[in-house]
N, C-alpha and C positions, 0 to 999 in steps of 0.2 A: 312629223319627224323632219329634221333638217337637213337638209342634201350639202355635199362639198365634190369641187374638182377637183380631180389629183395632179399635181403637177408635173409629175413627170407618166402616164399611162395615160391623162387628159379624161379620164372618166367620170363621170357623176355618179358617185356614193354616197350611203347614207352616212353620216357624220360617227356614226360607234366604231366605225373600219378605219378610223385614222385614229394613232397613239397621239395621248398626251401631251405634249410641249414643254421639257422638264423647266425651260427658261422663264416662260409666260405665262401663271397663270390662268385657267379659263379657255388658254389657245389648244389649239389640234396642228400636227404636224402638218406643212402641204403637200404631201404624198400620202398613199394610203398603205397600208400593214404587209399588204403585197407586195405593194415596190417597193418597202423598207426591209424588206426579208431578201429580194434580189440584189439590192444594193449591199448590202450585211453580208451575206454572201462572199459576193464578187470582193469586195473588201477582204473578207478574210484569207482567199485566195491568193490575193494580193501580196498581202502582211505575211502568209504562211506560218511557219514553225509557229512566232511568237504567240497567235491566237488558237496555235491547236491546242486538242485535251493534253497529249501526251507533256509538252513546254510548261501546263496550266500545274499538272501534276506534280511532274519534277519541283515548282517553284514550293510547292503546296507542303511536299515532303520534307524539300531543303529545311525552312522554317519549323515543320515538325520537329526533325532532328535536331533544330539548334537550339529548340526547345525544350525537348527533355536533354540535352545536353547540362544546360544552366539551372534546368529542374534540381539533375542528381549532384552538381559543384553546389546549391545550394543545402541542400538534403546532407554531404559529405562536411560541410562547413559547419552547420550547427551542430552536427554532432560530435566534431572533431571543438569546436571553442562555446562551448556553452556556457563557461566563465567569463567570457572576453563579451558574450552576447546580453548576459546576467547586470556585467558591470555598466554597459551602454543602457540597459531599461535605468537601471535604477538612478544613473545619471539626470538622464531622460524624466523620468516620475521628481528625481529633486529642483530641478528645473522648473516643472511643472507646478509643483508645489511651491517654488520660490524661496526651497532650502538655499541651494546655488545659484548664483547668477554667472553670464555669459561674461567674459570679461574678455580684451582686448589679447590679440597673439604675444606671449611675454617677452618675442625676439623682435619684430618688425613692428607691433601693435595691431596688425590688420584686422577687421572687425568679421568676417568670416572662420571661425574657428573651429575646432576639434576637444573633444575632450583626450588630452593623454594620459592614460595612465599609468606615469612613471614608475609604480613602486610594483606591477603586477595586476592580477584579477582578482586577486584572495579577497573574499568577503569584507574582510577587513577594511580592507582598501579602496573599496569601489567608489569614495566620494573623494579619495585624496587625486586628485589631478591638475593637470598644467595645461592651460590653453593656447593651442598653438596654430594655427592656422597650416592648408596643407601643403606647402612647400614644406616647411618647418616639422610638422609633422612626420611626412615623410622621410625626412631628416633623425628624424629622433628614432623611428624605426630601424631602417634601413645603412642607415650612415652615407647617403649620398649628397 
């Protein structure tokens, strides 16, 4: 079995008692698990709040809740425009199929665009649109 010195305890151990090396493979830390755990430690003493559980938790939470946040706005949206969402597949699928092609923003030309659809969602309608890129876009919604 292979022995190693630790560098900071100056000990000779057997080589399983030293971690990994995430940088190098094949290499061993030059300290052993002991003095990585005191160092670790004293470290986090150091740093305080930010490496306690309770800081760990909180951050853990925050994110939960701004997660089911955007969960239930998205949950509230397709149930609230299931036509506006209807009219975007079917776009989407004519595209696909190469009923429609992409064509240039009809006010500026810019080649990143939107399908708008002008005349509503109604079934009807869902292939009649203007391509508009999203300033313009925007624009046509909103009127800013």
């Amino acid at each position: 079995m292979r022995k190693k010195k630790c560098s900071k305890c100056h000990t000779v151990k057997k080589e399983s008692d030293f971690y990994v090396a995430k940088k190098f493979t094949g290499y061993k830390q030059p300290w052993c698990k002991k003095c990585d755990c005191k160092r670790t430690k004293e470290r986090n003493k150091k740093v305080g709040y930010y490496h306690s559980k309770v800081f760990r938790e909180r951050v853990k939470n925050a994110g939960y809740h701004k997660y089911e946040r955007r969960k239930e706005w998205i949950l509230k949206y397709r149930k609230n425009n299931k036509d506006a969402i209807k009219a975007r597949v079917a776009v989407q699928k004519a595209i696909n199929h190469k009923i429609l092609r992409k064509l240039p923003c009809q006010v500026c030309n810019e080649l990143k665009v939107h399908a708008h659809h002008h005349k509503g969602y109604a079934h009807e309608n869902w292939l009649i649109i203007t391509w508009l890129c999203n300033e313009h876009h925007r624009q046509a919604h909103y009127g800013k």
